[in-house]
N, C-alpha and C positions, 0 to 999 in steps of 0.2 A: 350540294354538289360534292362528292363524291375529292377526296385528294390524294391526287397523283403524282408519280415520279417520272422519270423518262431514264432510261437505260441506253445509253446508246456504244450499240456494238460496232465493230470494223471487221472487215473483209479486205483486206488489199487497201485498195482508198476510194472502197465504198463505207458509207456508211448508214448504219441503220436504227432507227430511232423506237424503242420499242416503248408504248404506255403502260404503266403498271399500279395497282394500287398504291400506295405509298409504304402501304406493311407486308409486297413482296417484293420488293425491287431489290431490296439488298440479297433476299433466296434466289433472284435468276441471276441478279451479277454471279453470289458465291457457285451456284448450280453452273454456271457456262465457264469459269475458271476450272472448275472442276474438272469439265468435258474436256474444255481442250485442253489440260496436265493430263487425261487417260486416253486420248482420240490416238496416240501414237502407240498406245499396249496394243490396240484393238489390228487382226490378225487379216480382216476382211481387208480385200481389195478397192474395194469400194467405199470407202472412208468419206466422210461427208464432211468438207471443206467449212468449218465451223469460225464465225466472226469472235473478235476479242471484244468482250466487255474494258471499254477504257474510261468509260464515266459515267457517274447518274446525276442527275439533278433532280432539282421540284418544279422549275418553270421553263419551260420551252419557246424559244419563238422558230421557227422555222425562215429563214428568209432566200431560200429560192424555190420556185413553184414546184421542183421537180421530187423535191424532197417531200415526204409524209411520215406520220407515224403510224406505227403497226399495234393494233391491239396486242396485249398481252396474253391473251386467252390464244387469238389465231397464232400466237409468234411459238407459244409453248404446244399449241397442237402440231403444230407442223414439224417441230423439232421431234416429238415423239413417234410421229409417221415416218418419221429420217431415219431415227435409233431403229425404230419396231422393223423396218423394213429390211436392217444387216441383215446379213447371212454369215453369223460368228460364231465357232466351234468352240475357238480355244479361253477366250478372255471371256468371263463373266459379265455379260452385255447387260445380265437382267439387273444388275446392281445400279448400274445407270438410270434403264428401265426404270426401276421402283423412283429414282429421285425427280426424274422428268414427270412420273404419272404422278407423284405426289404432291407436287406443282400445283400440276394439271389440274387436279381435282380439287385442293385450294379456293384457284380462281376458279372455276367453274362454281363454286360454292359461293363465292363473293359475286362472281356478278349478276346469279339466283338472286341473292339479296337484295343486292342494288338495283335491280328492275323489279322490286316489288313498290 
């Protein structure tokens, strides 16, 4: 089995629990402090209301039903369909871009792996 970390982000006081390999957990916390210290350069109207990374662990229990964790794979794909999707003139978006897809492409590389 496979060892994992749990990331969990905040929105307001939602909160979200995201699964990670255990050797990217610490690249999406640094990678989403990142985002939102540059989310306020960014020039688009349409700014995508981005969660604080406030902690990671190794073991998780979950104890209210409503709560889940989000794979790492779908949490960094969705994040890049967010960026990919501005409409920004002025701020260098793809710099972002490159560190989301670079991510990306990581885990989709790990979890190749891992389901062999």
């Amino acid at each position: 089995m496979p060892n994992m970390r749990y990331v969990i982000l905040q929105l307001n006081d939602k909160l979200q629990y995201v699964e990670m390999p255990s050797d990217y957990a610490y690249q999406l916390s640094a990678l989403n402090l990142r985002l939102n210290k540059e989310i306020s350069k960014l020039t688009t109207p349409d700014k995508p209301d981005l969660p604080l990374a406030v902690a990671e662990c190794d073991n998780l229990d979950l104890l209210q039903e409503s709560a889940e964790t989000v794979s790492g794979l779908d949490y960094i794909n969705e994040l890049e369909r967010t960026f990919a999707s501005l409409d920004e003139i002025h701020y260098p978006l793809i710099s972002l871009l490159t560190e989301i897809r670079a991510l990306q492409a990581q885990l989709e590389q790990w979890y190749e792996e891992e389901a062999v």
